[in-house]
C-alpha positions as semicolon CSV with decimal commas, in nm:
position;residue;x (nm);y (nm);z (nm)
1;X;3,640;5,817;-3,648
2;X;3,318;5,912;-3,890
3;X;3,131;5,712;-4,040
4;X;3,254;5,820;-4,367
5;X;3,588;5,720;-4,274
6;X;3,515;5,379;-4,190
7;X;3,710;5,116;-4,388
8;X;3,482;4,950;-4,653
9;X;3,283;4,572;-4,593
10;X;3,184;4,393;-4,897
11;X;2,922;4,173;-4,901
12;X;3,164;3,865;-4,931
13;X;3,268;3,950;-4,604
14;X;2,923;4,006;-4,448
15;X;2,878;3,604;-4,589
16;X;3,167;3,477;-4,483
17;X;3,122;3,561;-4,143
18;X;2,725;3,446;-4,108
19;X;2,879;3,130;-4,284
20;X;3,093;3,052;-3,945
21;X;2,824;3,155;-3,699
22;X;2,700;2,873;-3,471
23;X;2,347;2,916;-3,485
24;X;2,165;2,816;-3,812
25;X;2,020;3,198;-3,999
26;X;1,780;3,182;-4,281
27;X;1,636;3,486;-4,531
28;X;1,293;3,379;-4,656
29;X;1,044;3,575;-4,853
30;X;0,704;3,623;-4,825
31;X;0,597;3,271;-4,985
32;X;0,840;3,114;-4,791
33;X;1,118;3,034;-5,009
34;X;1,464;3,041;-4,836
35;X;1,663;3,249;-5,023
36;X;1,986;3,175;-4,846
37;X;2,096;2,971;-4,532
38;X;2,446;2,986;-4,383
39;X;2,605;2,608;-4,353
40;X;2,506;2,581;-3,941
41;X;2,136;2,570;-4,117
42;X;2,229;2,337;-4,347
43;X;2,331;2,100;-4,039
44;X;2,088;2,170;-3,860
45;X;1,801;2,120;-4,125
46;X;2,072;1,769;-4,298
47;X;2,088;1,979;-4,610
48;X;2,455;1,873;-4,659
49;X;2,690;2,037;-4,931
50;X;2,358;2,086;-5,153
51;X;2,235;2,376;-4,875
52;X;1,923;2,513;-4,827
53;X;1,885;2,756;-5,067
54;X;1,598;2,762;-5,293
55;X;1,401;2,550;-5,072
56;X;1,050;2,644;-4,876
57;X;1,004;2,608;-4,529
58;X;0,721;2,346;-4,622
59;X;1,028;2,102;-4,652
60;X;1,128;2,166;-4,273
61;X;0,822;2,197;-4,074
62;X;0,605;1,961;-3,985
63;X;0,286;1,909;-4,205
64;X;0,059;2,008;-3,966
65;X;0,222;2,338;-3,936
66;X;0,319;2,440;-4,256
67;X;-0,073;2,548;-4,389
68;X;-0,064;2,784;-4,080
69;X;0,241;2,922;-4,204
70;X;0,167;3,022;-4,524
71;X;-0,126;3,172;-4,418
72;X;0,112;3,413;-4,159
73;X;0,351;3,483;-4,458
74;X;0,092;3,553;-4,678
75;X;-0,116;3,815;-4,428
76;X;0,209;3,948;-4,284
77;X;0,198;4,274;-4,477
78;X;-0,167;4,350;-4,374
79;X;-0,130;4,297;-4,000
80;X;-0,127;4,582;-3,784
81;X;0,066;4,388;-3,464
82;X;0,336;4,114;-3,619
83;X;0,291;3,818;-3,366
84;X;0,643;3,699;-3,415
85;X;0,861;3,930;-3,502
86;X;1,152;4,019;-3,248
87;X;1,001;3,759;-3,032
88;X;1,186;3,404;-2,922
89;X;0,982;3,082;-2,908
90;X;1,019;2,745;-2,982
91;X;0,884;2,579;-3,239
92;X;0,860;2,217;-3,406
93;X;1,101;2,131;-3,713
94;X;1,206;1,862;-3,948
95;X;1,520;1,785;-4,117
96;X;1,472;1,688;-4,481
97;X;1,491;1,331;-4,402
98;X;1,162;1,400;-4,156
99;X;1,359;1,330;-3,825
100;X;1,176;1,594;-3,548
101;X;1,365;1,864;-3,416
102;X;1,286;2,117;-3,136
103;X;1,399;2,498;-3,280
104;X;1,454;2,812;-3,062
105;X;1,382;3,045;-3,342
106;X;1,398;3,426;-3,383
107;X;1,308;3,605;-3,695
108;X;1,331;3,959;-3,773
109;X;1,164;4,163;-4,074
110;X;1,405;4,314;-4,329
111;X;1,280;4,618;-4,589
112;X;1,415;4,472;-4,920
113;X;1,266;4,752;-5,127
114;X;0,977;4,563;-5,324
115;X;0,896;4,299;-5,069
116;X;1,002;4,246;-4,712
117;X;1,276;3,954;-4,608
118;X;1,262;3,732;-4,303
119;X;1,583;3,678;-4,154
120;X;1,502;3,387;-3,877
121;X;1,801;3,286;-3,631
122;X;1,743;2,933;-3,527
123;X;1,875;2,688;-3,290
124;X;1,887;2,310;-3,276
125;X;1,773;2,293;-2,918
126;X;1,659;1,911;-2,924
127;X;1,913;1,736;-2,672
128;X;1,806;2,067;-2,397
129;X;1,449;2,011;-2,458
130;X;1,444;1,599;-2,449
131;X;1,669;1,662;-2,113
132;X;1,383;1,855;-1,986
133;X;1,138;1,597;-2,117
134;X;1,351;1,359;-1,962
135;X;1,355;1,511;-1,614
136;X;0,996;1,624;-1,607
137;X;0,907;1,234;-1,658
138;X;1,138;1,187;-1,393
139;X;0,969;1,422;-1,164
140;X;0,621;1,285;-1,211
141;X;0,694;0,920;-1,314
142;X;0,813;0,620;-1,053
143;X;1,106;0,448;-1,199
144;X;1,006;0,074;-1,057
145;X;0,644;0,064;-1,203
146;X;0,650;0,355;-1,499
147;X;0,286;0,447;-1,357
148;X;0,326;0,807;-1,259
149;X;0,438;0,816;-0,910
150;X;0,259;1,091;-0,626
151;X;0,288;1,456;-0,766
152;X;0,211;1,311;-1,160
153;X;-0,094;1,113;-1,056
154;X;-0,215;1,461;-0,844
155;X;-0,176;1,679;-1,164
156;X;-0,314;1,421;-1,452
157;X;-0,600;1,310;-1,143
158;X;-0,695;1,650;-1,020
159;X;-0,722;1,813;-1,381
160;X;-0,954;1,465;-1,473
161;X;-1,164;1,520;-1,163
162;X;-1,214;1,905;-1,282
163;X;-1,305;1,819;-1,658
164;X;-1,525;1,580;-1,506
165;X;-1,732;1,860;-1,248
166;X;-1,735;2,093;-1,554
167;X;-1,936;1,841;-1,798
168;X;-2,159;1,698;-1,451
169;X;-1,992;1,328;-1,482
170;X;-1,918;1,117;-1,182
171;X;-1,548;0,969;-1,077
172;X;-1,395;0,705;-0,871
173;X;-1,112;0,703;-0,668
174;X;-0,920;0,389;-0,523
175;X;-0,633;0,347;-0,305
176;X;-0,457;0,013;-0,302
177;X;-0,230;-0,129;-0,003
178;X;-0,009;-0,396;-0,064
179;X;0,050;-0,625;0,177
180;X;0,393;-0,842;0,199
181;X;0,602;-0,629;0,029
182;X;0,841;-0,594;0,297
183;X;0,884;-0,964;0,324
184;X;0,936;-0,997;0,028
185;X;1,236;-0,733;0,037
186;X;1,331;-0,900;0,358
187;X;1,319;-1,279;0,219
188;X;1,410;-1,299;-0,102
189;X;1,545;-0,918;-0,166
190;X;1,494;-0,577;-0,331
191;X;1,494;-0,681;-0,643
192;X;1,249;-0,924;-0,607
193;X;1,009;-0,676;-0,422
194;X;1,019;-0,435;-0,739
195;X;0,951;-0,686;-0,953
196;X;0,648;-0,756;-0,770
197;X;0,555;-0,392;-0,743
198;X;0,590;-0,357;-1,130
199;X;0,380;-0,684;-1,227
200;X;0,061;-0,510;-0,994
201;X;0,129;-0,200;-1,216
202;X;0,137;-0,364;-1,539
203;X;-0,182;-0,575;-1,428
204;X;-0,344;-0,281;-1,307
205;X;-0,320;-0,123;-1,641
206;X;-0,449;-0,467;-1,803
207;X;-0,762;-0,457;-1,553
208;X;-0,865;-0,116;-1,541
209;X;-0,821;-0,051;-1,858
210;X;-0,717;0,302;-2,077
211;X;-0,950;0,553;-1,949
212;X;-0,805;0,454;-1,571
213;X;-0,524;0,686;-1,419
214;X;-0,314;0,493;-1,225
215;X;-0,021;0,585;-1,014
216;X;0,200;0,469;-0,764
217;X;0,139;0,723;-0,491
218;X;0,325;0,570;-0,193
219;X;0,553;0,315;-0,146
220;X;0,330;0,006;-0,126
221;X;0,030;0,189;-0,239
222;X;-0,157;0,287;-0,574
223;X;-0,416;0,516;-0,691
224;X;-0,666;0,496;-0,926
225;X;-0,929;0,725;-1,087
226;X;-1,214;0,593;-1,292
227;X;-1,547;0,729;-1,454
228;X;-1,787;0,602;-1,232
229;X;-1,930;0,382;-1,457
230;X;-1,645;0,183;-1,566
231;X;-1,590;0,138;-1,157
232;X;-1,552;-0,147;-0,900
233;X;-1,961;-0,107;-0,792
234;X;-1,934;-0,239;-0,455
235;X;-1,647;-0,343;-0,191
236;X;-1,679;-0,688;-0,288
237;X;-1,613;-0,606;-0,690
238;X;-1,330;-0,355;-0,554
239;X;-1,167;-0,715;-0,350
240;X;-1,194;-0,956;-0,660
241;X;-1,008;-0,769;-0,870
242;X;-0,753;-0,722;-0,600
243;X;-0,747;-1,080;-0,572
244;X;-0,670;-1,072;-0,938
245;X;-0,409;-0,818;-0,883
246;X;-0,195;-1,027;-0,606
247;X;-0,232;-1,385;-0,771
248;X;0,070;-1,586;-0,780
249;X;0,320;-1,323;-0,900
250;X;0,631;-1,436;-1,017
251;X;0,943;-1,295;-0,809
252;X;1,305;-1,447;-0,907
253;X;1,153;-1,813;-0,992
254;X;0,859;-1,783;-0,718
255;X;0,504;-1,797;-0,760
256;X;0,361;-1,570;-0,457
257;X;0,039;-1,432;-0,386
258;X;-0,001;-1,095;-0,219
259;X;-0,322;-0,932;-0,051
260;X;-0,437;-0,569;-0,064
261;X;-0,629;-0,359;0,173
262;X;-0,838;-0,126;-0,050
263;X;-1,043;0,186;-0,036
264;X;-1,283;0,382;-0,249
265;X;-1,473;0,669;-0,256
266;X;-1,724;0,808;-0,547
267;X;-1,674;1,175;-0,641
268;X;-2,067;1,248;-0,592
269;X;-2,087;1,171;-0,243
270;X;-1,836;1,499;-0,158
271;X;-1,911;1,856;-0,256
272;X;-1,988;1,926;-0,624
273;X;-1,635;2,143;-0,641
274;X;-1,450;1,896;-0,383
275;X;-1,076;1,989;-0,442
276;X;-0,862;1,660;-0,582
277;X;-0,715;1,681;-0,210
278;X;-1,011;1,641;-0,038
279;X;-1,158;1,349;-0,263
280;X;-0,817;1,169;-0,225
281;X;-0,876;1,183;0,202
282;X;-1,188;1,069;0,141
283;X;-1,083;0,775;-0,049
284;X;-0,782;0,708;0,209
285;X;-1,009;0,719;0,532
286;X;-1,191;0,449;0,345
287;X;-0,817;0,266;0,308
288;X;-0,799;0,309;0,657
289;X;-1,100;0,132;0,741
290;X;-1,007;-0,130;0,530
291;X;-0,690;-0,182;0,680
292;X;-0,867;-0,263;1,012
293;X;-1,001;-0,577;0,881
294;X;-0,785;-0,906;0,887
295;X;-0,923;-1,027;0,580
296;X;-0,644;-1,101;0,289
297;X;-0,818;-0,849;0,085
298;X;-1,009;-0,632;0,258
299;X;-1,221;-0,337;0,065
300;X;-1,402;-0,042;0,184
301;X;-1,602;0,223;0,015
302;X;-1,649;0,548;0,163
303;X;-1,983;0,665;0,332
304;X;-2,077;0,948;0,564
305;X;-2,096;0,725;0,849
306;X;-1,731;0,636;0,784
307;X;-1,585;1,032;0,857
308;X;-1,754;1,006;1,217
309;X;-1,602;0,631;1,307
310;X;-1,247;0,813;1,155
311;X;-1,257;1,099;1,454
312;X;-1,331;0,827;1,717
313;X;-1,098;0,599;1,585
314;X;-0,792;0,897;1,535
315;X;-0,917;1,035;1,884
316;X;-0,839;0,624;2,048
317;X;-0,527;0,615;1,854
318;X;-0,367;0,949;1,977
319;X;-0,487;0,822;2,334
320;X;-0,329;0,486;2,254
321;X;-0,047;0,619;2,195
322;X;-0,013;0,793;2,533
323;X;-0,181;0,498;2,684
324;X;0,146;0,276;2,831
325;X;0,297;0,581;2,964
326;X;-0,006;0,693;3,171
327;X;-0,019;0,329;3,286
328;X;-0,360;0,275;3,168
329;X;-0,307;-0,131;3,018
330;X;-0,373;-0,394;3,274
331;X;-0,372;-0,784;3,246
332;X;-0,638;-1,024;3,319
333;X;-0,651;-1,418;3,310
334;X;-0,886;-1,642;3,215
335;X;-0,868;-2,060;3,357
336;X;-0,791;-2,306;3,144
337;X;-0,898;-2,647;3,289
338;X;-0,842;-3,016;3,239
339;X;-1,149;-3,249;3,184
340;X;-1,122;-3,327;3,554
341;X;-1,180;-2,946;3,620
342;X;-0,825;-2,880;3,775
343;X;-0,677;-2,518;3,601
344;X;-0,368;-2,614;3,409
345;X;-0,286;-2,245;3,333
346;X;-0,427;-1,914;3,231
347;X;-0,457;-1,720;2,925
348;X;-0,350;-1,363;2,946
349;X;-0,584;-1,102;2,837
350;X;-0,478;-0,736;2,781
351;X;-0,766;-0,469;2,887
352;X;-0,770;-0,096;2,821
353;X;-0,926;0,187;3,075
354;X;-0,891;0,532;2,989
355;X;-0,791;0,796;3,271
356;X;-1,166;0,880;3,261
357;X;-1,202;0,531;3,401
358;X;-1,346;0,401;3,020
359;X;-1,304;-0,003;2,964
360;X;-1,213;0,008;2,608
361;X;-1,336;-0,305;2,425
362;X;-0,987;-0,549;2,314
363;X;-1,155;-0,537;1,950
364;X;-1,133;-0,200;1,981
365;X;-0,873;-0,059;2,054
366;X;-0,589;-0,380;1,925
367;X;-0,694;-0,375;1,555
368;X;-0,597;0,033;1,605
369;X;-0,286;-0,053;1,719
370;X;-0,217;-0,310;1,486
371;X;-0,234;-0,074;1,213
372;X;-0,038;0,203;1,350
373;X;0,247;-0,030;1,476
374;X;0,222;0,040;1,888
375;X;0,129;-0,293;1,924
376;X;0,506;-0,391;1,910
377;X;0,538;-0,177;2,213
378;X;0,220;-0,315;2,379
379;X;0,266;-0,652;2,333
380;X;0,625;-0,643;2,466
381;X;0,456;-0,480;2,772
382;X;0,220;-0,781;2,813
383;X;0,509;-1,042;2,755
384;X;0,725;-0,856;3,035
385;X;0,428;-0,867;3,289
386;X;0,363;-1,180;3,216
387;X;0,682;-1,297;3,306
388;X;0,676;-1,087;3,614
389;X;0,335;-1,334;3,704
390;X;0,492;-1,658;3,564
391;X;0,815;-1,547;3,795
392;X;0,623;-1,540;4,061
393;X;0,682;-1,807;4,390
394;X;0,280;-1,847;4,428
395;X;0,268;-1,909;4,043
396;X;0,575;-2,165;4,023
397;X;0,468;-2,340;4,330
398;X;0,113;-2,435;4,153
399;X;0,312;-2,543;3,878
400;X;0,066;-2,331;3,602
401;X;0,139;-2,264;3,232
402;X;0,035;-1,919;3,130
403;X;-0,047;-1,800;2,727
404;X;0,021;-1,482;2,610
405;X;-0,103;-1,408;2,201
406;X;0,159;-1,281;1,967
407;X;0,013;-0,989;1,662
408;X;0,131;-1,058;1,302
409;X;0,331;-0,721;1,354
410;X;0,535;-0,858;1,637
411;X;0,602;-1,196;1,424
412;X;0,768;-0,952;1,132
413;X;1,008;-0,906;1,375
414;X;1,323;-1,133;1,287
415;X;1,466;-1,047;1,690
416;X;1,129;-1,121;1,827
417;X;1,314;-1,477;1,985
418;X;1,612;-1,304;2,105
419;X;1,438;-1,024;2,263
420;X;1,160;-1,247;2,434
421;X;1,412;-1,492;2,575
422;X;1,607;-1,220;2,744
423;X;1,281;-1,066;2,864
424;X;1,218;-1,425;3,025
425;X;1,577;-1,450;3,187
426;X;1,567;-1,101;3,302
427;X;1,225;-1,185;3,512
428;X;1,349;-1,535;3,634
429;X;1,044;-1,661;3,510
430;X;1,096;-2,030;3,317
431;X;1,032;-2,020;2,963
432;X;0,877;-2,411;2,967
433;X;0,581;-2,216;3,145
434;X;0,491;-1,949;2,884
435;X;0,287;-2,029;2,571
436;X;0,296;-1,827;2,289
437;X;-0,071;-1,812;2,086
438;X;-0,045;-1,720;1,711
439;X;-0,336;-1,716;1,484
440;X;-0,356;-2,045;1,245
441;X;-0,407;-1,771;0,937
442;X;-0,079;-1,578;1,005
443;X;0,118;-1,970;1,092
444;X;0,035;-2,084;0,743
445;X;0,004;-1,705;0,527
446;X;0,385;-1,787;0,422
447;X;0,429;-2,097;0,561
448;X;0,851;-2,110;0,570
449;X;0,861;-1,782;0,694
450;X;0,581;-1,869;0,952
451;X;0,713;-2,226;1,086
452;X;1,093;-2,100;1,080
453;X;0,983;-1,806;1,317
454;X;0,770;-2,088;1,552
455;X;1,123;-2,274;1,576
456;X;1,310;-2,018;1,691
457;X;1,045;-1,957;1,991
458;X;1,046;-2,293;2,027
459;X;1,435;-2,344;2,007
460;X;1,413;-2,068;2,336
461;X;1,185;-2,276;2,570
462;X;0,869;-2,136;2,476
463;X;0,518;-2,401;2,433
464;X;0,402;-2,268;2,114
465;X;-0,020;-2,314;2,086
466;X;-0,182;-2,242;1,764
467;X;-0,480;-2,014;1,825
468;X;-0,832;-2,027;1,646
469;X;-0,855;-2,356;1,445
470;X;-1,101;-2,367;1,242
471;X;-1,162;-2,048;1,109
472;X;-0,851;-2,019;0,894
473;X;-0,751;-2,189;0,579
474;X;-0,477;-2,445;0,608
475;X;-0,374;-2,719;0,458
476;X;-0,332;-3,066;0,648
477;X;0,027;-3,071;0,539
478;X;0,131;-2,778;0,626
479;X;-0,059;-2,780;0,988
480;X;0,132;-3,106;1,040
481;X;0,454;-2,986;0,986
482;X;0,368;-2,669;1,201
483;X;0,629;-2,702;1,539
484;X;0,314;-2,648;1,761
485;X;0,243;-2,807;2,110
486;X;-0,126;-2,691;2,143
487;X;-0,395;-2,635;1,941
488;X;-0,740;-2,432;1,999
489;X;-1,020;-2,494;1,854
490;X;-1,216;-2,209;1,752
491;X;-1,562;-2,130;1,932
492;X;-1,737;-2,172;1,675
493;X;-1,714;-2,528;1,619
494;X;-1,892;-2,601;1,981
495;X;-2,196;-2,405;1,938
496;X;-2,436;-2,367;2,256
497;X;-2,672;-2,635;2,140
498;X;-2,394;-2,910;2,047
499;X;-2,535;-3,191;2,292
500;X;-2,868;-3,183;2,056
501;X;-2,684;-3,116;1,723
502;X;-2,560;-3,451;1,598
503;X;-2,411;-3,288;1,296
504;X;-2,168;-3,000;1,538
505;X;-2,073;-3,298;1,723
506;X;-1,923;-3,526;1,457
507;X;-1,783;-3,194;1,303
508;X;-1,581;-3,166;1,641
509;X;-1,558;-3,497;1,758
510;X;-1,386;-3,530;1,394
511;X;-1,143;-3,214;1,483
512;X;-1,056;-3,346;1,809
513;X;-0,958;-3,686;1,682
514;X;-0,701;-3,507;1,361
515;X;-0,573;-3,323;1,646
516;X;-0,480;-3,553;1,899
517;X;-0,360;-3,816;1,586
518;X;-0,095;-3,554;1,492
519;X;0,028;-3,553;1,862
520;X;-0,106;-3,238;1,984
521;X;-0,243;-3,162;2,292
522;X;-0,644;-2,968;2,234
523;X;-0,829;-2,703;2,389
524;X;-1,172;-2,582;2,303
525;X;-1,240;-2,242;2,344
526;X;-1,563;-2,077;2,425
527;X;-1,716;-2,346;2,713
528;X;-2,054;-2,182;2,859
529;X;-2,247;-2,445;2,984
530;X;-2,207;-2,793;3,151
531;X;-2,373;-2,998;2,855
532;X;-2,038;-2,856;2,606
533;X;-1,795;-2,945;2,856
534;X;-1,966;-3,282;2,882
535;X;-1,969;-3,350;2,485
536;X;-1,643;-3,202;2,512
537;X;-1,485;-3,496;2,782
538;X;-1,650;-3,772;2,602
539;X;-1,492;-3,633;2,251
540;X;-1,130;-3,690;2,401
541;X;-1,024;-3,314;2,458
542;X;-0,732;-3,254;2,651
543;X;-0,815;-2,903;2,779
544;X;-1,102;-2,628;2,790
545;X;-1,154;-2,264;2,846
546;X;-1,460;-2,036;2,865
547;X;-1,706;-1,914;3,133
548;X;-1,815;-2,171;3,262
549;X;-1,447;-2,187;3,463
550;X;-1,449;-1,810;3,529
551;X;-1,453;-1,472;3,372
552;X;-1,137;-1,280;3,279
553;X;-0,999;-1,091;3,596
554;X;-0,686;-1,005;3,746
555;X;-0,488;-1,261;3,907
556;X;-0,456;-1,147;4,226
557;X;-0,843;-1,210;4,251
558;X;-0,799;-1,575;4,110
559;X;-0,890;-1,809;4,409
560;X;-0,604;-1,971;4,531
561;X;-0,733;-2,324;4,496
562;X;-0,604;-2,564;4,216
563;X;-0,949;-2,662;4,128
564;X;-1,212;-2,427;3,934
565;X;-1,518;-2,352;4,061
566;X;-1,673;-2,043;3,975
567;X;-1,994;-2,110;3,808
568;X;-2,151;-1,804;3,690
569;X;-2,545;-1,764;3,717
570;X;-2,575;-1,605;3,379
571;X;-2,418;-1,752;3,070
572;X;-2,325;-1,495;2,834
573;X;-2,275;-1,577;2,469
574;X;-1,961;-1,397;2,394
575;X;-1,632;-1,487;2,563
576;X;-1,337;-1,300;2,614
């Protein structure tokens, strides 16, 4: 069929069908009156029944757009390349009431004789584009804190650090570790361990201020990038407002504190176009470091030094790692004695030499291990072969107790009991011979969590003896109520000149005397010469320990005899 012999459309027709189409179309002239809209426009733009003819596109475009615009229409007929026609792209609208829309628009250029017609074909594409919105926050936003979570706080951080290379201005970066999170889960529940997450992000916001970009980059760590001059200047700054950060935070009804391990690193001590990846590792060997330290909120900044103690450090732990298989752990004891000089049991000591016969130092190699969890493994090594040496028939006969120190990782353990009281069976060693040494700083940290975990032990057999007094920070309550049988007093309270120092020896005479008045038996730690152990048996303690009685070394070359001799010619300073 010709085209002549085509049936005839009138323009009615031509209407009525635009009028039914589902996306909004609009004919507007050069000074951007709409000539005519079909009725999807009319919804689109909340025209109504009154339509959008004889309106200008100043009524549906934002203000900030509509100058811009005009200007287009206006120059349209002098441009040599149109920038929009035929093209799709989406643009910012208004209804008439002002209520923002997103558009998908395409417009077309009609020859109307005199002047030219704009026929645009729009879309209300708002719900698509605040889905997108919605998912990109997703994407780049943690749901717990609303800080921006890894990948958000690597594009809005790495884009900062660039700006800031470009104009010559120095940034910080911090990494925060939050301690006691998983107790927290653990102890009270999920719910209460995101609510503590999402007070530290809300107070980070408060403390750092606007100009910081902070993110939640791991699960129990956050991120923060600072001008340099708005930044933490030292470690110490960096561990007050940590301290800050963790102070009594309010989970389900209870006020708890929690501790940080924190690391930071200035942009200008790395290469003037360091990559955001590369400043971030600096900033987490730093975290690292940090995390080596017992200290409730431990901070360190990053220095050159710090990359060289990171290879030896990642060289001993992929060596510690290996270490148990190759057999390279052995155990030494060290006396304790009464004040009549008769041993009353030992104190196990674990030691370290490499396969190229290197004695790694215990202060070492155990805070390594402590951070990248083997100690679990290693310390139920130790407990095993110390029940092998408690089991033993030259052991029992002597009728010796023997110590053996627990790590804070091993007490998060809630089948720690359980697993050590089948070790014990399993050996045929009794359990009334075994101490177990924890740290007075980890017995009182969380106190019900602490003293229910000592019961258990205790409920198994085990003598429970509370290790360095004296350097921690508990309370008198809490201490008393602490299911311990022994407790050690910390070296440092019976220093080498305490028969001349009046002052050290009413300090521990005093210590000695709160100790034995809450029923528990005392040993002093650290004995090098005869005058301490003298000041010590006139002070009323129970029980000593240092070299004076005998270096650490393996038991088999322990002499035999039930009284301790071993005087060494040279005192050394620094026990075990």
């Amino acid at each position: 069929m010709s085209e002549a012999d085509s049936p005839l459309v009138d323009d009615a027709l031509y209407k009525s069908a635009l009028e039914v189409v589902g996306d909004g179309i609009l004919m507007v002239d050069p000074r951007g009156a709409i000539r005519w809209a079909n009725q999807s426009a009319a919804v689109i733009f909340g025209a109504g029944k009154t339509g959008l003819t004889g309106r200008t596109l100043d009524e549906v475009m934002p203000p900030e757009h509509a100058a811009n615009h005009q200007k287009y229409l206006r120059d349209f007929p002098n441009s040599p390349v149109p920038k929009i026609i035929g093209k799709s792209r989406y643009i910012d609208g208004r209804t008439l009431q002002g209520k923002p829309l997103d558009l998908h628009i395409n417009v077309t250029c009609m020859d109307n004789g005199a002047e030219p017609l704009f026929l645009a074909i729009v879309r209300d594409v708002s719900m698509e584009r605040e889905f997108q919105r919605s998912l990109q926050h997703r994407s780049t936003y943690d749901f717990i804190t609303q800080l921006m979570n890894r990948e958000g706080f690597a594009q809005a951080a790495g884009q900062r650090l660039a700006q800031a290379q470009a104009d010559g201005d120095a940034m910080w970066l911090g990494i925060l570790n939050i301690s006691g999170i998983g107790k927290i889960n653990h102890w009270i529940g999920y719910e209460a361990g995101d609510l503590a997450l999402h007070e530290v992000g809300f107070r980070m916001k408060a403390i750092y201020g606007e100009q910081a970009i902070i993110g939640r980059v791991d699960g129990n760590e956050f991120a923060i990038l600072l001008p340099a001059e708005r930044a933490p200047r030292s470690p110490d700054d960096l561990a007050a407002s940590a301290k800050a950060l963790g102070y009594e935070i309010d989970v389900g009804g209870r006020s708890i504190d929690v501790s940080f391990s924190c690391g930071g690193a200035f942009s200008q001590d790395g290469a003037a176009d360091e990559s955001f990846n590369d400043f971030f590792a600096r900033a987490r060997t730093a975290l690292r470091e940090a995390r080596m330290s017992s200290a409730d909120h431990a901070a360190v900044f990053y220095d050159g030094d710090l990359d060289r103690r990171e290879r030896i450090a990642r060289t001993l732990e992929n060596e510690l790692v290996h270490a148990l298989a190759r057999d390279e752990f052995f155990i030494e004891v060290q006396p304790k004695v009464a004040m009549n000089r008769e041993v009353s049991g030992y104190e196990a000591l674990l030691r370290w030499r490499t396969t190229e016969g290197e004695l790694v130092p215990p202060g070492v190699f155990i805070p390594i291990a402590e951070a990248n969890g083997t100690i679990r493994t290693i310390g139920l090594w130790v407990f095993q072969e110390v029940c092998k040496l408690a089991a033993t028939k030259e052991f029992q006969a002597r009728g010796l107790r023997i110590s053996v120190n627990l790590s804070p990782r091993q007490m998060e353990s809630g089948t720690l009991p359980d697993m050590l009281a089948k070790i014990c069976l399993d050996s045929g060693a009794d359990p009334g011979q075994i101490e177990l040494e924890v740290t007075e700083s980890w017995a009182v940290k969380d106190f019900s969590r602490g003293s229910g975990m000592l019961e258990r032990l205790k409920a198994k057999g085990f003598g429970i003896s509370l290790d360095d007094f004296g350097t921690g920070y508990s309370s008198l309550g809490a201490l008393v109520r602490l299911p311990v049988d022994i407790i050690k007093i910390d070296r440092t309270l019976l220093p080498l000149d305490v028969a001349d120092n009046v002052d050290a020896q009413k300090l521990l005479g005093a210590t000695i005397d709160l100790c034995r008045a809450m029923g528990r038996e005392v040993l002093v730690e650290g004995v090098e010469t005869e005058e301490q152990f003298r000041v010590l048996a006139e002070s009323g303690c129970d029980l000593a320990q240092g070299y004076l009685f005998g270096k650490p070394r393996p038991y088999e070359a322990v002499p035999g005899a039930a009284e301790a001799q071993e005087k060494p010619s040279t005192l050394v300073s620094q026990a075990s």
